[in-house]
C-alpha positions as CSV (number, residue, x, y, z in Angstrom):
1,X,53.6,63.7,-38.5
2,X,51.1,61.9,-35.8
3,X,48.3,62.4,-38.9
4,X,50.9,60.8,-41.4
5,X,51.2,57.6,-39.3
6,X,47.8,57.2,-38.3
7,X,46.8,57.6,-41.9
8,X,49.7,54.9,-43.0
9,X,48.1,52.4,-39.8
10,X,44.7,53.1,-41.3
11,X,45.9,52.3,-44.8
12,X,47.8,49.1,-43.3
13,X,44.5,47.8,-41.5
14,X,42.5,48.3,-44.8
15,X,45.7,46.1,-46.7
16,X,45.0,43.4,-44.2
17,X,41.3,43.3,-44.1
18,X,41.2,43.4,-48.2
19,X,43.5,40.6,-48.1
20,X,42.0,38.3,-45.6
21,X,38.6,39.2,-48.2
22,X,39.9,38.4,-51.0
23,X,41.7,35.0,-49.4
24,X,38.1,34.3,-48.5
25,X,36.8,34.9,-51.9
26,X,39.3,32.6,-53.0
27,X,38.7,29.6,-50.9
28,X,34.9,29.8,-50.9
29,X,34.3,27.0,-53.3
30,X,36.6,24.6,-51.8
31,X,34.8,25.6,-48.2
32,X,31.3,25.3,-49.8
33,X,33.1,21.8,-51.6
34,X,34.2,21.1,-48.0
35,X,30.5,21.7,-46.5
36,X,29.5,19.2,-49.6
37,X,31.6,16.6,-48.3
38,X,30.7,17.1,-45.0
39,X,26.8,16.5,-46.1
40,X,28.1,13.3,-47.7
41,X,29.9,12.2,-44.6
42,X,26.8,13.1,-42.4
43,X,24.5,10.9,-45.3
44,X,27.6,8.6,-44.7
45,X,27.2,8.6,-41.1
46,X,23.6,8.6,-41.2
47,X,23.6,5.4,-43.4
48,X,26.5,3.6,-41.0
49,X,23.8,4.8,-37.8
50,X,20.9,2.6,-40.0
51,X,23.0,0.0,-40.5
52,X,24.2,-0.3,-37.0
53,X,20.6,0.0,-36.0
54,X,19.4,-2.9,-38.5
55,X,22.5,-4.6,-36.8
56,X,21.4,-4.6,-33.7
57,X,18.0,-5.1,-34.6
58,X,19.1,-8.6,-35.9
59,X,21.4,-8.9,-32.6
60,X,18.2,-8.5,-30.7
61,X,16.2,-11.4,-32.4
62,X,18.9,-13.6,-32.2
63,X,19.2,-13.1,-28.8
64,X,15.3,-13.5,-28.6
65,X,15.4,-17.2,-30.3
66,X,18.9,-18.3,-28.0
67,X,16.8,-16.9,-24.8
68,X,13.6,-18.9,-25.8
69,X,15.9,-22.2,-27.1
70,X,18.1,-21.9,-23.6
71,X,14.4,-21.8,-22.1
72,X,13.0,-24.8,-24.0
73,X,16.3,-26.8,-23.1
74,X,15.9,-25.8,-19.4
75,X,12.4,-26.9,-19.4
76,X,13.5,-30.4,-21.2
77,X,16.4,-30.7,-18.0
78,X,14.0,-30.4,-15.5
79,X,11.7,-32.8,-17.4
80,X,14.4,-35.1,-17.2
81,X,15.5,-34.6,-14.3
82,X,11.6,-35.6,-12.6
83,X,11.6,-38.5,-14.8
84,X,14.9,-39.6,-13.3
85,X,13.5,-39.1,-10.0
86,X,10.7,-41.3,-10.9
87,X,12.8,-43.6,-12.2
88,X,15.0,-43.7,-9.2
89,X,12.1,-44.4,-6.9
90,X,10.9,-47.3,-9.3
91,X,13.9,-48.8,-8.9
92,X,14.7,-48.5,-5.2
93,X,10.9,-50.5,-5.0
94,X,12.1,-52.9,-7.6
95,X,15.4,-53.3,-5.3
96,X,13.1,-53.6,-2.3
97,X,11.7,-56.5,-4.2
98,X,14.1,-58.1,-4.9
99,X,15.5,-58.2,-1.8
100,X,11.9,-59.6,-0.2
101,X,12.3,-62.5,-3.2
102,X,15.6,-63.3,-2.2
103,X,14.7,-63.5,1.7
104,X,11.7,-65.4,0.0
105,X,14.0,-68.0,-2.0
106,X,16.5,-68.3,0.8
107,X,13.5,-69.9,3.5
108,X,12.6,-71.4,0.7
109,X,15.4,-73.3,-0.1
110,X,16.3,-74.2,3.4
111,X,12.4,-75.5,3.6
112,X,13.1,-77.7,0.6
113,X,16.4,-78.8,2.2
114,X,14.4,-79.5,5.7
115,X,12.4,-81.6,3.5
116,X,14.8,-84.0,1.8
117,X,16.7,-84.6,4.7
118,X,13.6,-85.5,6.8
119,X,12.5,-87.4,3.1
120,X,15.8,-89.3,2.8
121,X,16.1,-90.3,6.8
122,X,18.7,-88.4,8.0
123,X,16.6,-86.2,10.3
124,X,14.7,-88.2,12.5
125,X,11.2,-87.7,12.4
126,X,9.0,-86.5,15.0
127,X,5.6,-87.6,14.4
């Protein structure tokens, strides 16, 4: 009886082993289809790599020209900021001028008004 059941178990295990063979068999061209698809997903993958790459390839240049044009318009502020300065200081010595002119005028007018008085006779004159 013990060699009747360990024959039936050994006839069992070769049931299951021919079966799970034979699904195999069975399945292998959608698995090998599968393995195809997976090659086109890779070439898929590969191809969405590239164009991420050319991507940021293009991101890169473009961040290239804003650098350089953030660069040329820093360099045009501080241009215009030492022209300003210049400017500034032209103006305070313009101002500085002016204010010497007016001082200038002001004598000069109360010269010119000295001068008709003592012309007309109200000022007496000492001579």
């Amino acid at each position: 009886m013990n060699m009747k059941q360990i024959f039936c178990n050994a006839a069992t295990i070769c049931m299951v082993a021919l079966a799970v063979l034979m699904t195999q068999a069975t399945f292998n061209g959608s698995a090998n289809a599968q393995k195809k698809s997976s090659e086109s997903t890779r070439g898929n993958l590969v191809q969405r790599v590239a164009d991420l790459e050319n991507r940021q390839d293009e991101n890169d240049k473009e961040f290239v020209l804003i650098d350089q044009s953030l660069g040329d318009l820093d360099a045009r502020v501080n241009d215009n900021a030492a022209e300003i300065r210049g400017l500034q200081a032209r103006v305070k010595a313009a101002d500085k001028r002016l204010s010497i002119q007016r001082a200038d005028y002001r004598g000069l007018v109360s010269k010119v008004a000295k001068m008709r008085a003592r012309h007309s006779g109200k000022e007496p004159r000492s001579e």
